[in-house]
C-alpha positions as CSV (number, residue, x, y, z in Angstrom):
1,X,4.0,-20.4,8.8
2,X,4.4,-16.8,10.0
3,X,5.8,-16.1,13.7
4,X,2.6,-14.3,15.6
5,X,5.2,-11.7,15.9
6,X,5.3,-11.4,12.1
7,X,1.7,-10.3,11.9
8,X,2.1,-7.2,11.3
9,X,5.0,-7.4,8.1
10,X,4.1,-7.4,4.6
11,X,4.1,-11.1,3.3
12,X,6.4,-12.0,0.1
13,X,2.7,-11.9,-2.2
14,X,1.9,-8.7,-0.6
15,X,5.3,-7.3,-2.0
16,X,5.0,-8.9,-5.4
17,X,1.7,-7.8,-5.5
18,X,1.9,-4.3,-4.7
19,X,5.2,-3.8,-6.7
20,X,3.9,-5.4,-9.8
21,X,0.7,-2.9,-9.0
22,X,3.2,0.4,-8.2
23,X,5.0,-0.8,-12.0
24,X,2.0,-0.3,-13.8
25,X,1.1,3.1,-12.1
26,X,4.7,4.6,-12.6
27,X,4.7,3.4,-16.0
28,X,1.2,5.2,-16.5
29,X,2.5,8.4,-14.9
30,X,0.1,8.3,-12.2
31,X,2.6,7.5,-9.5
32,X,6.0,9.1,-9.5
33,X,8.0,6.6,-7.1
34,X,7.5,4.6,-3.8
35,X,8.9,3.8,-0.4
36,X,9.2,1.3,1.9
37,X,9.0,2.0,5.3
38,X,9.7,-1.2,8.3
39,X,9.1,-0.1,11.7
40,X,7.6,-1.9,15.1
41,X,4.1,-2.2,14.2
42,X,4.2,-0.8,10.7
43,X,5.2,-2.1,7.4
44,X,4.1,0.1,4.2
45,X,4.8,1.6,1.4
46,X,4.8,5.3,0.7
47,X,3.1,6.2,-2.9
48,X,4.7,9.6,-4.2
49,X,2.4,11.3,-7.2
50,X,4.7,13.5,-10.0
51,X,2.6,16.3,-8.4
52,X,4.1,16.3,-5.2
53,X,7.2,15.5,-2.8
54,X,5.3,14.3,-0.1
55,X,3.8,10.8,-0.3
56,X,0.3,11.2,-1.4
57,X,-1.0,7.2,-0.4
58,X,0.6,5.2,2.4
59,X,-0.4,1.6,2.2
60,X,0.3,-1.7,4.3
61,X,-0.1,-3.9,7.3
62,X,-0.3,-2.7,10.8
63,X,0.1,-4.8,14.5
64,X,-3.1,-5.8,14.7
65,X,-2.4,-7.6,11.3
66,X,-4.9,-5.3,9.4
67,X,-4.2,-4.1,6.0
68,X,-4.7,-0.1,5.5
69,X,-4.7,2.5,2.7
70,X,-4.7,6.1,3.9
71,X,-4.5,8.8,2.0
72,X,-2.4,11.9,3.5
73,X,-4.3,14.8,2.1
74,X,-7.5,14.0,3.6
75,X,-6.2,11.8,6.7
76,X,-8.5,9.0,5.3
77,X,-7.5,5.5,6.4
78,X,-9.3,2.4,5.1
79,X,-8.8,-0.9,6.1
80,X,-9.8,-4.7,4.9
81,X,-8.6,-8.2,5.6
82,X,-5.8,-8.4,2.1
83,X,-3.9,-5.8,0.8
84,X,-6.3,-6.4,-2.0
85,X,-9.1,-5.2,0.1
86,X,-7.1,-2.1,1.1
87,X,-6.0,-0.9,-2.3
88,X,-9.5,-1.6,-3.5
89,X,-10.5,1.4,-1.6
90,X,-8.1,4.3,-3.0
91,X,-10.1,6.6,-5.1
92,X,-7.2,6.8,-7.9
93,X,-6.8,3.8,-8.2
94,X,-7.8,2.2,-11.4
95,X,-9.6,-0.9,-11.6
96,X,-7.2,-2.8,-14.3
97,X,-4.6,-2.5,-12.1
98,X,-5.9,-4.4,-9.2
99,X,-5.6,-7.9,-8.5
100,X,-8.5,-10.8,-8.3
């Protein structure tokens, strides 16, 4: 069981999820690399497109335990109750690559 302190990290399945998800999108040359980024409030991952140096797509968890996809160009930020939920909502995201 997670500490309440621990709501707002990234669980072991989120990781494994969204890595086995990044894999398939690297390998398809729609994502160039990713980052991860641990901080006080704020665990995500920063998605980095072979267009451009700056992340394109943060995803991840924030303190209030939320999952959130926001896409830096616009300054769009979803949000949904699984990492799931929140990857669901990017745009660019094809639908093969996300999870049941």
């Amino acid at each position: 069981m997670r500490r309440p302190n621990e709501i707002d990290r990234l669980t072991n399945k989120d990781e494994r999820q969204f890595e086995s998800i990044a894999a398939d999108m690297i390998d398809a040359g729609l994502w160039d690399r990713i980052e991860r980024s641990s901080e006080t409030g704020l665990d995500s991952f920063a998605i980095h497109r072979p267009d451009s140096g700056d992340p394109a797509l943060s995803v991840g968890r924030c303190q209030n335990g939320r999952y959130f996809a926001m896409e830096h160009v616009t300054g769009a930020v979803r949000f949904g109750r699984t990492l799931s939920e929140a990857l669901a909502s990017i745009a660019h995201l094809p639908e093969a690559v996300l999870p049941n």
